[in-house]
N, C-alpha and C positions, 0 to 999 in steps of 0.2 A: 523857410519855415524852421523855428525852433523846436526840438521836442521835449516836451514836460511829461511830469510822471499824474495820471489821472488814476487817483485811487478809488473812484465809484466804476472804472473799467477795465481796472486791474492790471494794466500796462504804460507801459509810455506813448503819447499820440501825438503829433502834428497840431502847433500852434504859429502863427504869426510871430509871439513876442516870448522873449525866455521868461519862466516860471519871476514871479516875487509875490512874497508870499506877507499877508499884514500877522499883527502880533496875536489879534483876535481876528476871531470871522460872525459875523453878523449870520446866525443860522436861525431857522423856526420848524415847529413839525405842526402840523394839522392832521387832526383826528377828523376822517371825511366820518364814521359814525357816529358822529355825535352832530352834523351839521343840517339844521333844518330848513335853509336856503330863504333864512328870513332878509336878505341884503344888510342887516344891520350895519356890519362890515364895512360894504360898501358905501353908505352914503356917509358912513363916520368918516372915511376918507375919502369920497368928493367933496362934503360939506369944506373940509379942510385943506383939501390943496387944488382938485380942480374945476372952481366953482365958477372961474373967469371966461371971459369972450374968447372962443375959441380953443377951449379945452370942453366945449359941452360933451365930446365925443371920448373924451378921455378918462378912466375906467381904470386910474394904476390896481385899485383893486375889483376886483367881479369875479362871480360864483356863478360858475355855466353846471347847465343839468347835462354828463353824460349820459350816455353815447352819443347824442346826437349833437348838442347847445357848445357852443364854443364862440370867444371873443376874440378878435375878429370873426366872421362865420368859416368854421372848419380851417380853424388855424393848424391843427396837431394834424389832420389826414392829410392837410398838402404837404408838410413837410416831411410826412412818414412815406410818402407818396414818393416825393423827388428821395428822401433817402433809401429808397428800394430799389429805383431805377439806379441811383449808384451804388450797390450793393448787388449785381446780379446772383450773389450767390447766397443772399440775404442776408438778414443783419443777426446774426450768429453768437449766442451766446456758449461759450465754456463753463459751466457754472462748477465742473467738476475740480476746478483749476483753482477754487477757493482757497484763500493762504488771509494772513493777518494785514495784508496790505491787496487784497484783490477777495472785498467780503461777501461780493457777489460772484464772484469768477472774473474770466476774461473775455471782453468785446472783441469778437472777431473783426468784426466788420468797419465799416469807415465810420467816421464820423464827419460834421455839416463843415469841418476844416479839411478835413483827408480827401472828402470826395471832390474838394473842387483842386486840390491840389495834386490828384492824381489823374485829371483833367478828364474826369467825367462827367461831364455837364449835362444831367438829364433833358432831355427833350418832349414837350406831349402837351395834356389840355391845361395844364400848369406854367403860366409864366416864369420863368425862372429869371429874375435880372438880381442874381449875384454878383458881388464886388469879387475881384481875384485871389479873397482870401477866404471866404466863406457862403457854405451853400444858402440859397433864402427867395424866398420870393416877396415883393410889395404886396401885399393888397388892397385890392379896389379900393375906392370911395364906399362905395355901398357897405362892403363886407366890415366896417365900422359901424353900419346902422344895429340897432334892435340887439343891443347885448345880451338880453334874456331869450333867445331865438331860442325855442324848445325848449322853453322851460318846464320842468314833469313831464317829461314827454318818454316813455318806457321804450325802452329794450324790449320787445315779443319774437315769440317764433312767427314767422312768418307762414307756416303748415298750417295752423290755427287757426279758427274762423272769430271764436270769440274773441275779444279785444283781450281780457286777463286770463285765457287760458282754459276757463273754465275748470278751474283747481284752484283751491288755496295754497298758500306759499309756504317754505319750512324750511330751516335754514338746513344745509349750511352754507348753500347758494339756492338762487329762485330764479326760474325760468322767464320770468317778467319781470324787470328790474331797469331802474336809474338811480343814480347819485349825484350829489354836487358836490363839484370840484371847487376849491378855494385857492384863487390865482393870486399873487403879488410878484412884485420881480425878485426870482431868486437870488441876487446879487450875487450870480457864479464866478465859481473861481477863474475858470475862461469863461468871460464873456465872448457871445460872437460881436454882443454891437460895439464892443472895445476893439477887438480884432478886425471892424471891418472899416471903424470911421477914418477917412483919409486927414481930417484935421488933427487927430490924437485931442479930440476934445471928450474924449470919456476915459476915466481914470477908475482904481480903486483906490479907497481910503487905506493907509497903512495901519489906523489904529484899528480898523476895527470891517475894513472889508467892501463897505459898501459901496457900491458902485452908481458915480455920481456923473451929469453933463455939465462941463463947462459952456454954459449959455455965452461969453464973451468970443468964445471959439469956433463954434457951432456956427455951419452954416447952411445949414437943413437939407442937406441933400440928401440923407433918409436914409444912406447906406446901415446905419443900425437897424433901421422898421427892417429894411429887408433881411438881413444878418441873425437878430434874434429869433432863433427859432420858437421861442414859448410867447412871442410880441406885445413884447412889455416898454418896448420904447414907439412913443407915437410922437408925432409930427403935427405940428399945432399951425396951422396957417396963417394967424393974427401976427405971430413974431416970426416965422419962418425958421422955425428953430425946432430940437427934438426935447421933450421932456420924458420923464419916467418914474416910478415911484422912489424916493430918497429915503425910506426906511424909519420916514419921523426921524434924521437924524439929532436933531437940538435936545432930542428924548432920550435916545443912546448916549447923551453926552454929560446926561445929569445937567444941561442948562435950560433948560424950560420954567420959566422962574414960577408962572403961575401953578406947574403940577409939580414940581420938580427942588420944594425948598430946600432939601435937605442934597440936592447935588449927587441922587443914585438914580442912576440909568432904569428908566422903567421902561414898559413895552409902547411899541407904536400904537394908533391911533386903531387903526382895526383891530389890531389885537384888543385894544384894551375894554373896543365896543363888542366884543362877543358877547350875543345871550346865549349861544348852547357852550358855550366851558367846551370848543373843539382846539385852543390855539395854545402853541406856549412859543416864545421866542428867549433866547438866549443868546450869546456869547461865547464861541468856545477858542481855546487855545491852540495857535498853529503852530506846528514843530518848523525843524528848515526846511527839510525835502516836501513843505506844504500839507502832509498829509495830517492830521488831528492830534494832537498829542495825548496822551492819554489821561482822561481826569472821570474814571467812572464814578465820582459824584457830581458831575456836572450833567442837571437832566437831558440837556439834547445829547451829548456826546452818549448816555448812558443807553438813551434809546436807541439811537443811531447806531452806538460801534458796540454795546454789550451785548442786548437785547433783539438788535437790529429787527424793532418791530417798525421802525419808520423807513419809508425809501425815498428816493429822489423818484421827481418828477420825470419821464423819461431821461435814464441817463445815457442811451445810445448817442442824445446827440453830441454829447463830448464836452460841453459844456462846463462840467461836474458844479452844479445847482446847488445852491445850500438851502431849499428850501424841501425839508422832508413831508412824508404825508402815510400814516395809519392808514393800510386799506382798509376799503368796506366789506365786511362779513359775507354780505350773499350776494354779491358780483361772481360768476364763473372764473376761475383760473386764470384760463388763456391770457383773459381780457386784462388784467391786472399782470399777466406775465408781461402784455406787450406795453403795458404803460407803465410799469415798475420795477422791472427788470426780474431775473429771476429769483431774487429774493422773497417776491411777494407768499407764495405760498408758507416759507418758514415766519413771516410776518404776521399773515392771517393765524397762525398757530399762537403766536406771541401773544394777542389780544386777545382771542377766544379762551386762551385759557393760560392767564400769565401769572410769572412768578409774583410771589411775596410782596418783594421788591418795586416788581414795573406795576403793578394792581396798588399799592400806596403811591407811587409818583403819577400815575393818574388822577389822583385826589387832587393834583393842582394845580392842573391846567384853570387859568382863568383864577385862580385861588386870590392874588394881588396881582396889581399892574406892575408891584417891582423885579425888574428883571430877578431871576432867580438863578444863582452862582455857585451852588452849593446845597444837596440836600439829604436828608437821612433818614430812615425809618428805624423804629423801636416796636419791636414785636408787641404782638396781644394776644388774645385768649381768640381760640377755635370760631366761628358764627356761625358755618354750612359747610356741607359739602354737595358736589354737584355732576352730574356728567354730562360731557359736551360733547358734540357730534363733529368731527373735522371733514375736509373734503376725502371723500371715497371710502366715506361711510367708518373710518378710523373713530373710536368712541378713547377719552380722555378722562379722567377723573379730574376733579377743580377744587380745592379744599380752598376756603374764606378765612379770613384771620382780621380779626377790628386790630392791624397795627396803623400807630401815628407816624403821620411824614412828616417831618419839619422842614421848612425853606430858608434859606438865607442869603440875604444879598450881598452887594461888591465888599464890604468893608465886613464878611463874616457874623453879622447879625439876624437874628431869626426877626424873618418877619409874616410867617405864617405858620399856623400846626392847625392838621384837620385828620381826623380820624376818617375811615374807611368804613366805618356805618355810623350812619348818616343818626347827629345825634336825635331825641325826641323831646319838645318842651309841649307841657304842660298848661294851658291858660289857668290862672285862680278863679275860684268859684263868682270872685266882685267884677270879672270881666269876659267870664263864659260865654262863648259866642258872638263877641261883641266886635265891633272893628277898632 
């Protein structure tokens, strides 16, 4: 085992292969408030890459309603599951150990490489068939069926008789609550299905990050299904081979001749099918020692390392994910500490009542499919002000400001400006009411 420096854990950890690091990284953040679990998403990317005989089962992207909905069925609780058992002393955060390079603190605990290297091999009602470099389990046949398993299916206390409580809700969390999750493969910077395939037939791209299967190498023994802890590599029976989502590369590349005349990298395929305006993907720039370099007008990096209102996906598993995610408002604490590390609660602060700055680049999510490389706001005149409630009952003042955000793509061109209230047009009196 090599060890690499993991800057969503704030330490060096235990990896299979030494750190390399691409020039770009292929990241995205999802805003879960704003997503109303319409699949649009999703079928905008099955229609387009898994529509063949023997991928009917495959899902690169899908939206499970937590707590309960998950694809494959309770993918995250087995694996949180087998990493508790190798964790006897749990999986331990330092949050207090915060520095410019560890923005969450430091992960005490193991991670799905440390624990099978420290030859903890959990045992129990969870199959565990780990490759000798990382923790994971297969799952079943079955647990592929019914991707929307529990779809709207609420979080309640269980003391309660009536199904909602028998109270109305009020933020700044509610006692009856679910969300949808918006999955794709985080093309992390450790991959485990990289780390665990015995052919070296999964690689990352050096331009730009993404983490692809070489099908000529591939010879489906699946040690990726088991490996990826978020299981985003699945096993196609027709070819006997593993597929996964590729990021809409030909769209990263500026060659997609049909969307793409002009040769600038626009968003992927789900992203670009969003109807709630929850997604933005970008590009951002790696320094050497891997960790981001700094470009706070770059919108993911901006949210990411200024703002840090976006988190990773579970980063205990070591992975370090590039794909962030906006908690949701009135989820309790806890639950967002254990799926987003301990950053979430200064997160949930960020959205509820965000600066200037991050309340204009919110204006663009979804704004163009052109990747966006560059952006800026230009102040404006006062519109409200507001008080906002945080958790434990902390009350906030929130001033509004109509400033414009401008976008601009690879080559430094604006190719979007929208203000922050929402303009208002007028029908004429020759077409009043009319469609």
């Amino acid at each position: 085992m090599a060890e690499v420096y993991n800057w969503q854990l704030g330490r060096k950890m235990e990896y299979p292969y030494e750190g390399a690091h691409p020039e770009r990284q292929f990241a995205f953040v999802f805003n879960i408030n704003r997503c109303i679990g319409c699949q649009t998403c999703t079928m905008a990317c099955k229609s387009t890459w898994t529509f063949s005989r023997g991928q009917e089962h495959m899902w690169w992207n899908n939206v499970e309603t937590k707590p309960y909905g998950g694809y494959p069925h309770f993918w995250d609780q087995k694996i949180l599951a087998l990493l508790e058992k190798a964790n006897p002393d749990g999986q331990i955060w330092a949050p207090r150990k915060r520095s410019d390079t560890a923005p969450y603190g430091v992960f005490e605990g193991k991670t799905v490489f440390e624990a099978v290297s420290s030859g903890q091999n959990p045992e129990g009602d969870i199959p565990v068939e780990t490759s000798s470099r990382v923790l994971g389990y297969l799952p079943a046949d079955n647990e592929w069926d019914a991707p929307n398993i529990y779809e709207d299916t609420p979080r309640h206390p269980a003391e309660q008789n009536q199904r909602w409580g028998g109270q109305g809700a009020s933020l700044p969390t509610h006692s009856t609550w679910f969300f949808h999750l918006q999955r794709i493969c985080n093309h992390c910077t450790y991959p485990g299905c990289l780390a665990a395939c015995p052919r070296q037939a999964i690689y990352k791209r050096p331009e730009d990050g993404v983490v692809l299967i070489d099908q000529s190498r591939c010879r489906g023994y699946r040690k990726c299904v088991e490996a990826c802890p978020y299981k985003k590599s699945i096993y196609r029976g027709t070819t006997r081979t593993s597929e996964k989502c590729v990021a809409c590369y030909p769209r990263l590349e500026g060659k997609d001749s049909v969307v793409t005349p002009d040769g600038m990298p626009i968003e992927t395929r789900c992203m670009s099918a969003c109807v709630g305006k929850i997604r933005m993907q970008g590009l951002v720039k790696i320094a050497k020692d891997g960790t981001w370099a700094k470009d706070p007008d770059n919108p993911i990096y901006y949210m990411v390392n200024e703002e840090k209102i976006a988190l990773p996906l579970y980063p205990q598993f070591g992975t370090e994910p590039n794909g962030f995610y906006i908690p949701p408002r009135w989820v309790p604490i806890p639950y967002l500490h254990q799926m987003f590390g301990p950053g979430a609660e200064a997160a949930f602060e960020a959205f509820v009542c965000p600066s200037r700055r991050m309340l204009g680049l919110l204006q663009l999510f979804r704004a163009t499919r052109t990747i966006i490389f560059r952006f800026k706001v230009i102040e404006g005149h006062k519109i409200s002000e507001s008080e906002v409630t945080l958790p434990g009952g902390k009350k906030k003042k929130l001033e509004t400001f109509n400033d414009t955000v401008i976008g601009y793509d690879a080559k430094d061109r604006e190719v979007v400006q929208l203000t922050v209230e929402e303009s208002v047009y007028e029908r004429s009196k020759e077409h009043y009411n009319s469609i």
